[in-house]
GUNUVEX-475170 format. One record per residue (C-alpha): residue in one letter; x, y, z. Coordinates in steps of 0.1 Angstrom, whole numbers, plus 5000, padded with zeros to 4 digits. Example, Ala and Ser with C-alpha at 12.3 -4.5 7.8 and 13.67 -1.06 7.14 Angstrom:
REM GUNUVEX-475170
A512349555078
S513749895071
END
This chain:
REM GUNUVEX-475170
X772007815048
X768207685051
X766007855025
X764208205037
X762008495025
X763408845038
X760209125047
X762509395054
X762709615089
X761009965094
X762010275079
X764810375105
X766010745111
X769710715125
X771510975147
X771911305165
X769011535160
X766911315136
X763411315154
X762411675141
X763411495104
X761611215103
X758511345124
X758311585093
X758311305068
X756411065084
X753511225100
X750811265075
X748111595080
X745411305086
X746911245119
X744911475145
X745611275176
X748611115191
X749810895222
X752810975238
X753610635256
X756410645281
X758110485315
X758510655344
X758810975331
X762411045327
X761711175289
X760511455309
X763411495325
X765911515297
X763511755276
X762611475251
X758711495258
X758611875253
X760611885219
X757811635209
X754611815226
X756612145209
X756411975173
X752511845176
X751212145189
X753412345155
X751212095133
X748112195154
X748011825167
X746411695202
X748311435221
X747111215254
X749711095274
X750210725286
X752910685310
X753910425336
X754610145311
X757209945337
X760009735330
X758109415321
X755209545308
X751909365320
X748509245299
X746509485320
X748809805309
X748109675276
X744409655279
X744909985298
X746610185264
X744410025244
X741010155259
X742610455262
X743810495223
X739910365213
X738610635239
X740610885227
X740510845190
X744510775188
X745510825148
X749310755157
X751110595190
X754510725194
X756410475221
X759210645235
X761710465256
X763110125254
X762209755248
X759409765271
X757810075262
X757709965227
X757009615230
X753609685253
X753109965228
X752809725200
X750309495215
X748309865223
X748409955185
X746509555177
X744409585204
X743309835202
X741609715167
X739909455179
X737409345204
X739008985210
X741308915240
X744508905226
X746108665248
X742908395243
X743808475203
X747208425205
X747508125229
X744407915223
X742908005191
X746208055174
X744608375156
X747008625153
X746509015145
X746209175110
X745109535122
X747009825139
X746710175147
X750210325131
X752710285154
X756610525158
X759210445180
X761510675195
X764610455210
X765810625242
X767310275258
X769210035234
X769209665240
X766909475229
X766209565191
X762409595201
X761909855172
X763009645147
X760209355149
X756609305158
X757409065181
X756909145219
X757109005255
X754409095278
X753508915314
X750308785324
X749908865362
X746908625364
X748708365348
X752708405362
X753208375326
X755608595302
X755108535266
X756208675235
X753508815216
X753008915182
X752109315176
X752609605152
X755409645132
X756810005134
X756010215108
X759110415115
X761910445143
X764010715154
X767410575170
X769110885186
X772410735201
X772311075223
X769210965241
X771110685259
X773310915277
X771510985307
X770410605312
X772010445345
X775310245338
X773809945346
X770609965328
X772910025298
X775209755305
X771909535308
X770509605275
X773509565255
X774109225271
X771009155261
X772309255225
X775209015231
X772508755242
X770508795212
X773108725188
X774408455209
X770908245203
X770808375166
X774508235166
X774307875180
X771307825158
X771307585130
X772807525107
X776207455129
X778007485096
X779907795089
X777608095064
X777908445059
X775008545084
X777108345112
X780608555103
X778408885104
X777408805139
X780408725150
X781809095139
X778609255157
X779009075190
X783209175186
X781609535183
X778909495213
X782109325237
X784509625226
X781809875230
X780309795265
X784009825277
X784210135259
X781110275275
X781810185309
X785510375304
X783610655289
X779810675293
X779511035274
X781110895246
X778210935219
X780310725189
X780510435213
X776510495220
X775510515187
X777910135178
X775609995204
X772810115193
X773109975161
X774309685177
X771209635189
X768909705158
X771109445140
X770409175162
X766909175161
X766409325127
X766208965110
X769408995093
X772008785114
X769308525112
X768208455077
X769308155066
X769108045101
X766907855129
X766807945162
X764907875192
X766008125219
X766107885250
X767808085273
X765308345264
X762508155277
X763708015303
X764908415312
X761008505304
X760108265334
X762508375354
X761108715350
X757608615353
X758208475392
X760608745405
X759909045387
X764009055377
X765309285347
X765909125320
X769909125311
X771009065346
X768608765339
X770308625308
X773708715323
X773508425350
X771708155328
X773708205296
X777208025309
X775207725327
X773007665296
X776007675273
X778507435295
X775307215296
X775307205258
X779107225249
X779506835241
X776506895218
X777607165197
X781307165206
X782707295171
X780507615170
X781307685210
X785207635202
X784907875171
X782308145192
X786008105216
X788308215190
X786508405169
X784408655193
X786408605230
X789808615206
X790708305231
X794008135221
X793207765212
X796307675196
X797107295214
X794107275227
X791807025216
X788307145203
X786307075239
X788807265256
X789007505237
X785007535240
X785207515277
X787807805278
X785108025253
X782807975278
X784608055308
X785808375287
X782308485285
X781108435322
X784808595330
X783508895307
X780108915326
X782108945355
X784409235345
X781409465332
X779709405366
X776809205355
X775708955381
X777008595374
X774608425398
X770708365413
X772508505445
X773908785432
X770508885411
X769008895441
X771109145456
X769909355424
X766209325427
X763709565445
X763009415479
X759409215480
X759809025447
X760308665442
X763008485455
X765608325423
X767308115450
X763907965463
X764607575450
X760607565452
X760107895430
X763007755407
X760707455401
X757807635394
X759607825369
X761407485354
X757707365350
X756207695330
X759307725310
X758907705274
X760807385261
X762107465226
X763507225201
X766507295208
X769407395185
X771607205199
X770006925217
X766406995234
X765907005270
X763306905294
X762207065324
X764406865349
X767306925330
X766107355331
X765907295367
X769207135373
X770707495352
X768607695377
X770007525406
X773207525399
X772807915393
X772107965424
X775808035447
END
């Protein structure tokens, strides 16, 4: 294992009827003001908005509402939040929903502390934030382990560019495997691919070698496989819920990767992706992951013929290590299939609202090639012919 230092995650409150509890422990008297930050407004919907509104207005709190955070959140909706949490005096921002609720909600809480541009900051200067108004989250779609890190990934309209940024760290989060109930199958099925995706990265990192951070992945992507299955047999089931919840906190809670380097290409080539057609986010990863990977098997063959055996349970007995690879991947894209994800650019676009980009537009697909991130690789880095050759081949 490479040598690491360990910060910790937030304070997390875990299951059924939690929020009253840690709102009580966690909300100090010096808090007068709070931001309710939400999506389209389905935490109205399901009664999760008035149990909160109920509790502040018990403690004699005020509250503003910021809502129409969209899948992808933008820069402007950031710069939007924070002009309103500086207008409004905001002592606490409580994000409620899912990734990108809380991921535009942490780059509200920084920015709303300073007077830079963040993006400029970021990007150019390479100055990065120190300041934040406290920050909650409230987990009502599980996925992408947003709560557990500061980081967060937020499109610039101006610039067709989607970037991870860094934000706020939550102070607390309240994980509520109940809340996921009402989400659409597919939105669920999304996110915890995007689970599966996450550790998959974490997983093919280096070192290639064998360590105790690699075994524990492969148990939680065993449990996120099992579970999604589960779910879709029985999508009231709150035990399976609450697995994938966690599921998801543990892949981006830093655990499953100390020890570990990653690099998260698929991710960034996804981000791009995203940033041209507007896609969401785990159908996204769901048509790039197999391509990448059968573009990388020769250079990371032993890991891919383990990931095979040991998380697809894929019989390589006679088979030589590259087949055996081969047949891991196939198993995943096979499993992609089965839980109804779509397994190419054609099929995305069948998924997407009508009037956004094109992902089988061999133009567009070089446009996003040519903005995509290149990481180092873990196994072997790319360039941006090589992304859009994986694009292309995406495509029927």
């Amino acid at each position: 294992m490479e040598t690491f230092q360990y910060m910790g995650m937030p304070k997390v409150y875990f299951g059924q009827g939690i929020l009253k509890t840690a709102l009580d422990a966690e909300i100090p008297e010096t808090v007068h003001t709070v931001m309710i930050a939400y999506g389209g407004g389905s935490i109205k919907r399901t009664g999760i908005f008035d149990s909160i509104v109920d509790y502040l207005s018990s403690r004699n709190m005020k509250y503003v509402e910021f809502s129409g955070i969209m899948p992808n959140p933008t820069y402007a909706k950031v710069q939007e939040g924070a002009k309103l949490a500086v207008d409004a005096q905001v002592d606490l921002i409580l994000a409620v929903g899912g990734g990108s609720v809380i991921d535009c909600c942490k780059v509200i809480a920084v920015q709303a502390k300073t007077d830079k541009d963040l993006w400029q900051s970021e990007f150019v200067d390479h100055i990065y934030p120190t300041n934040h108004i406290p920050l909650a989250a409230v987990t009502t779609v599980s996925g992408t382990g947003s709560e557990m890190n500061n980081g967060a990934v937020i499109t610039n309209e101006s610039t067709l560019q989607k970037n991870g940024m860094l934000g706020a760290m939550a102070d607390f989060v309240v994980l509520d495997p109940s809340y996921t109930l009402t989400v659409p199958m597919m939105q669920a099925v999304s996110g915890a691919f995007d689970t599966l995706s996450h550790c998959m990265e974490t997983y093919f990192g280096k070192p290639a070698e064998i360590n105790v951070s690699d075994e524990m992945n492969e148990s939680v992507m065993r449990n996120v496989i099992r579970n999604i299955r589960a779910m879709i047999k029985d999508p009231k089931d709150v035990k399976v819920r609450s697995e994938l919840m966690w599921d998801a906190s543990m892949a981006e809670n830093g655990i499953l990767k100390i020890g570990k380097i990653t690099d998260f290409q698929n991710h960034m080539l996804e981000h791009q992706l995203g940033a041209y057609t507007d896609c969401n986010h785990g159908q996204g990863l769901a048509v790039i992951h197999p391509t990448v990977y059968r573009h990388l098997l020769k250079d990371n063959t032993a890991r891919f013929a383990r990931f095979a055996k040991e998380v697809f349970g894929v019989d390589t007995e006679g088979k030589s290590e590259e087949q055996a690879a081969s047949d891991g991947i196939d198993a995943l894209q096979a499993f992609i299939r089965e839980i109804g994800l779509p397994c190419t650019l054609t099929e995305l676009k069948n998924n997407m609202r009508h009037g956004t980009g094109d992902p089988t537009d061999p133009e567009l697909l070089r446009k996003i090639a040519d903005s995509t991130i290149i990481t180092k690789g873990c196994a072997r880095q790319m360039d941006a012919d090589e992304i859009y050759t994986i694009l292309t081949e995406c495509i029927a």
